[in-house]
N, C-alpha and C positions, 0 to 999 in steps of 0.2 A: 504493500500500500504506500502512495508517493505522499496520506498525510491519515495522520492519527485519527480515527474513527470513534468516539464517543457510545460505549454501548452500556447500556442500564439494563443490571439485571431485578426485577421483582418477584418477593415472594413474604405475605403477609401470616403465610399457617408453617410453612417450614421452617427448622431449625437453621439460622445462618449459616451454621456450617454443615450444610446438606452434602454430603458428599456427592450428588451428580451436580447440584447445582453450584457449589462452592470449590471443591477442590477438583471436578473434571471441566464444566464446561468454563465458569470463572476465571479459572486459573490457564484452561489451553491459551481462551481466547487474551488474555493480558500477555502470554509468552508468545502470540503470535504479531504482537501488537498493540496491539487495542487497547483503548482507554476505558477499563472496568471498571463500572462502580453498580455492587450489590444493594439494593435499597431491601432492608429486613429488620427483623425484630431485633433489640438489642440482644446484643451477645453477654454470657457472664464475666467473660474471662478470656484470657488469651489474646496473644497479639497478631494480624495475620495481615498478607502482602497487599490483600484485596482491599480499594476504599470501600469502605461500609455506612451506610448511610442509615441510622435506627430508625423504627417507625413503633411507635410504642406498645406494651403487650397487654392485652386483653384476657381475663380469666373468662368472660361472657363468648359464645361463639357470634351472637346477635350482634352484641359491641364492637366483634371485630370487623363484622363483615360489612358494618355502618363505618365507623370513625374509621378503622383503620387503614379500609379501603379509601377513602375521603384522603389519609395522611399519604398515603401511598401514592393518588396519585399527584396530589401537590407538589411532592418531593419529586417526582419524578419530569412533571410540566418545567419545575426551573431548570432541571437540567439539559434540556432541548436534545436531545443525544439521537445519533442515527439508526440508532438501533434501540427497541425496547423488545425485554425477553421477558414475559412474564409466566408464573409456575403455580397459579392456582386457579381455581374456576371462577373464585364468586370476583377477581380482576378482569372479567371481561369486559364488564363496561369499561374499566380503567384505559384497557388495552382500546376499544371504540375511541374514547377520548383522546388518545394520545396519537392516533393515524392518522398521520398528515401525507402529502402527496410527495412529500421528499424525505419519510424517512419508512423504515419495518419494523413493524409490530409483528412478535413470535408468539404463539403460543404453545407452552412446552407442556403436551399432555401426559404426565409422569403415570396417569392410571385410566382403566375403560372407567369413568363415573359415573355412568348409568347402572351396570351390574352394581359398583361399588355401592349406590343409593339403596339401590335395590335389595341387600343385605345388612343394611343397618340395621341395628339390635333395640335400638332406640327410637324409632318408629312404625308407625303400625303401615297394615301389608295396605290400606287407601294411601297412606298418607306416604307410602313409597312412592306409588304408582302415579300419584299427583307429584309430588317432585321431580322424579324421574322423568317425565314428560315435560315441564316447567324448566329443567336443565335443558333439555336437548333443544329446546325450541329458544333458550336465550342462548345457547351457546352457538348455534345455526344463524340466528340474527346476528350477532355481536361478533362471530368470527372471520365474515365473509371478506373483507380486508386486507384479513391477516397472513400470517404465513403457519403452518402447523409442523411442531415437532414432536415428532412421536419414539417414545421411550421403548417401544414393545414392539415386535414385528407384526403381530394379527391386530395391531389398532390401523392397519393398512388395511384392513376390510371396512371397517368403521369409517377411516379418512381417508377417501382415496388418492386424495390430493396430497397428504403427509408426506412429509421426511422423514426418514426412519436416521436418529441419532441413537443408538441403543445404547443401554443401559448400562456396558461392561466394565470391568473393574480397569482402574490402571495396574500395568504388574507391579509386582512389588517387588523389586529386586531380592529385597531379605527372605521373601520368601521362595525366590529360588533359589537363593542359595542355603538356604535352609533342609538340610538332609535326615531325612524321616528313616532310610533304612536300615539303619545299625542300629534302632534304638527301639526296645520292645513296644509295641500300643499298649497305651494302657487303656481302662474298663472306664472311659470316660467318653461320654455323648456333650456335645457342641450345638447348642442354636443360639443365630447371634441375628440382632434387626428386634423390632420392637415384636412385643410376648401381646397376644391376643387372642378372642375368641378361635376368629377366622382361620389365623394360620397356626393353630392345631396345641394352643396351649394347653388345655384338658386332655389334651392325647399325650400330650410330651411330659406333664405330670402322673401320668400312669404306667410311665415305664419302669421303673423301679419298681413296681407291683407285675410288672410284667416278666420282668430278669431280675432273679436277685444279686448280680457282680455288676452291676454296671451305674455310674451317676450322670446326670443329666443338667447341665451348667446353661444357666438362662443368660447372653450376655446382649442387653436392649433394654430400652425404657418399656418397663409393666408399672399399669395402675394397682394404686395399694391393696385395691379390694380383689382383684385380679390373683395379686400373692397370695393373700389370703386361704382366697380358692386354690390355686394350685398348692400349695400346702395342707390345708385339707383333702385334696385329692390323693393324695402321696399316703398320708396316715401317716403310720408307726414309720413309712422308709422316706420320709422326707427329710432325713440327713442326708439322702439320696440325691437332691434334691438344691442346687445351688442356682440365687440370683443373684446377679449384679444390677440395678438399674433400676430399682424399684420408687416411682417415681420423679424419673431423673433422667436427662436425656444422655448416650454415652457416644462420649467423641469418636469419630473414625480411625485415630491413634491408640484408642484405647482399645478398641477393637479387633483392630492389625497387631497388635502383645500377644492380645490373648491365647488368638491364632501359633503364636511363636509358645506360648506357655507350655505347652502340654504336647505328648505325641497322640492326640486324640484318635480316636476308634474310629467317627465319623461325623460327620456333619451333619444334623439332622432337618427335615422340612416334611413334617408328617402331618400334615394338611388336612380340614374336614373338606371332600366336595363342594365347590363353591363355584357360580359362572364367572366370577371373578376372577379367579385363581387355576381355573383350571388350564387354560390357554397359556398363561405367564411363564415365560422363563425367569426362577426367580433369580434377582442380582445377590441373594447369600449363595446361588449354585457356584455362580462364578467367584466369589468370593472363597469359599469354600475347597475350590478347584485348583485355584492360585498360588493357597498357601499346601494342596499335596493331600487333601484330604477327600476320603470317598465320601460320597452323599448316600444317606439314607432317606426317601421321599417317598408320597405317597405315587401310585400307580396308575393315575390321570394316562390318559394317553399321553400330550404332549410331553408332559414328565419322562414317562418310563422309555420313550422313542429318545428322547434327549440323553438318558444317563445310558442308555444302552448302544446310540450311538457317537459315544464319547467314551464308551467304557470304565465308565468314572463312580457308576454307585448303584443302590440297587433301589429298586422300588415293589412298594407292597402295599397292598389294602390297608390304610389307616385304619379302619376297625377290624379286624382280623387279626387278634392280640399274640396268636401263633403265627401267624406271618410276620410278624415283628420280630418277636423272640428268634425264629429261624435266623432270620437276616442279621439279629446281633449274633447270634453264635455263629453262623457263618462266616462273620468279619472273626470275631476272636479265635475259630480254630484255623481261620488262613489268614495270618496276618502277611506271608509273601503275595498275596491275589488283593488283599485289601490295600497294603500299599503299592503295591501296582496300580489298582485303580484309582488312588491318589496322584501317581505319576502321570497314568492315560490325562489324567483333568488338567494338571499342572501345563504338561506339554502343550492341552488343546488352547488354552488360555494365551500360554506365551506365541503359539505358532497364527494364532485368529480372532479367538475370543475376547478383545481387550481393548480399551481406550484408545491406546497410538492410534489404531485404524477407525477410530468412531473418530477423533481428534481432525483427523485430516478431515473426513470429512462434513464435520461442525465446520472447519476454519472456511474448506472451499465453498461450499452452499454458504456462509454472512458473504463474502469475497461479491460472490454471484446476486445475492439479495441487494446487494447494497448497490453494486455497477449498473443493477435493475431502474432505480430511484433516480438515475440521472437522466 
């Protein structure tokens, strides 16, 4: 670029330091040039490369979606920038506002929100179905403008118009260099990304009633009442049973340790059915894969076609409490086949699966967006 490009990124419900939206796309796009500034919630702590610009934090979800959206995009109108990327739904008007004829407006769809609406716990099965329908018809209004970037490969049946910038991890060098085969696995289970209904909390607290050698380390923000339950779930073997995160968001650094902590058995995503979920390649696979570890997952097709053409983990019926246990004892009496399929994952990651190549092309599609605007 022969002059510095001003690009604003928004996001008023994620953590600042999101890791797609903060340390992959943030951070390519300021190494490739660009003049980044993240407009988000304040941060607690820590100092980092990206200007941050706070937008204040709301405990009310009403409050946010009024004031903060309001703050959002204030902050963002003085910054006049060529580029606005914004990363939640209810900124779509923000994103209509900010469209002018010489700059782009992104909208980076990180989830399907229809399914997602559709599966909330906290609304009744009308009051989905009216939402659900009130999403897709402001988001069909308010996007038409814009540019879409999509986080998932099958949100291209949803947008046919999207960019597919996918989800993958950057490698982590330490964890290639990081060598798993001299060192025995030990009887310890790994799920790491935030602990919820959906992605299979009550299942993953019932394994240590399921196998009695093995523990199950929660490492992701869970709601208190959420521990609760899975501790009750667990009973007498919820010494079994380890959280880090309970109530509290956990840094992407902290996360990449833990990965290094232990020779773990496997990485776990034992899923209940959901239309959400089932299609997703999830970003703890590749994560997971990165640092050498097999995936233990539910048996969704897309899932079990993914780890089985990757060689990298195995999949099973999440309620099928013997099909579980199989799959752990299968890891523990072939620890040469389980870290194998640590290796299959690690390889596929560093040879395809990974940021560089989503990097390149994030940088070329703003390059192309932007030469568009003149």
């Amino acid at each position: 670029m022969s002059t510095q490009k001003r690009v604003v990124h928004l996001t008023t419900v994620h953590h600042p330091y999101d890791p797609r939206i903060y340390h992959k796309e943030c951070q390519s796009l300021k190494d490739a040039g660009y003049d980044v500034t993240l407009i988000a919630q304040e941060a607690k702590d820590g100092v980092h490369p990206i200007r941050h610009i706070p937008v204040k934090t709301y405990n009310s979800r009403l409050t946010r979606m009024i004031f903060g959206t309001m703050d959002a995009y204030k902050k963002s109108k003085e910054l006049d920038a060529d580029v606005y990327h914004f990363h939640d739904p209810e900124l779509l008007p923000v994103g209509w506002l900010l469209k002018k004829k010489h700059n782009v407006v992104i909208y980076d769809i990180h989830e399907d929100y229809i399914t997602s609406i559709l599966q909330k716990d906290y609304l009744t099965k009308p009051i989905k179905k009216l939402a659900a329908a009130a999403y897709k018809y402001m988001e069909k209004f308010f996007s038409r403008r814009m540019a879409l970037c999509l986080a998932e490969k099958y949100y291209k049946d949803i947008y046919p118009r999207g960019y597919c910038i996918l989800n993958y991890p950057t490698v982590n060098q330490t964890f290639v260099e990081h060598e798993r085969q001299h060192e025995p696995l030990e009887d310890e289970l790994l799920y790491t990304g935030n602990v919820s209904y959906v992605r299979g909390a009550q299942i993953h607290a019932k394994i240590p009633l399921i196998h009695d050698k093995v523990s199950v380390h929660f490492v992701g923000k869970c709601p208190g009442h959420l521990a609760e339950e899975i501790n009750d779930i667990a009973g007498e073997q919820k010494d079994r049973l380890k959280l880090e995160g309970i109530d509290r968001f956990i840094e992407k650094e902290d996360i990449e340790a833990k990965y290094l902590s232990r020779n773990w058995l496997a990485g776990i995503a034992l899923f209940p059915p959901t239309q959400h979920y089932k299609k997703k390649e999830l970003t703890k696979f590749f994560e997971y894969m990165n640092a050498g570890i097999p995936i233990l997952c539910s048996n969704f097709t897309v899932w079990k076609n993914f780890v089985e053409t990757y060689e990298c983990g195995v999949a099973v019926d999440p309620y099928d409490e013997s099909q579980i246990k199989e799959a752990i004892d299968y890891l523990r009496d072939n620890p040469d086949k389980a870290k194998q399929m640590g290796e299959n994952g690690k390889k596929a990651v560093m040879d395809q699966l990974n940021w560089d190549v989503e990097e390149q092309k994030l940088i070329l599609w703003y390059d192309r967006l932007i030469a568009n605007t003149k």
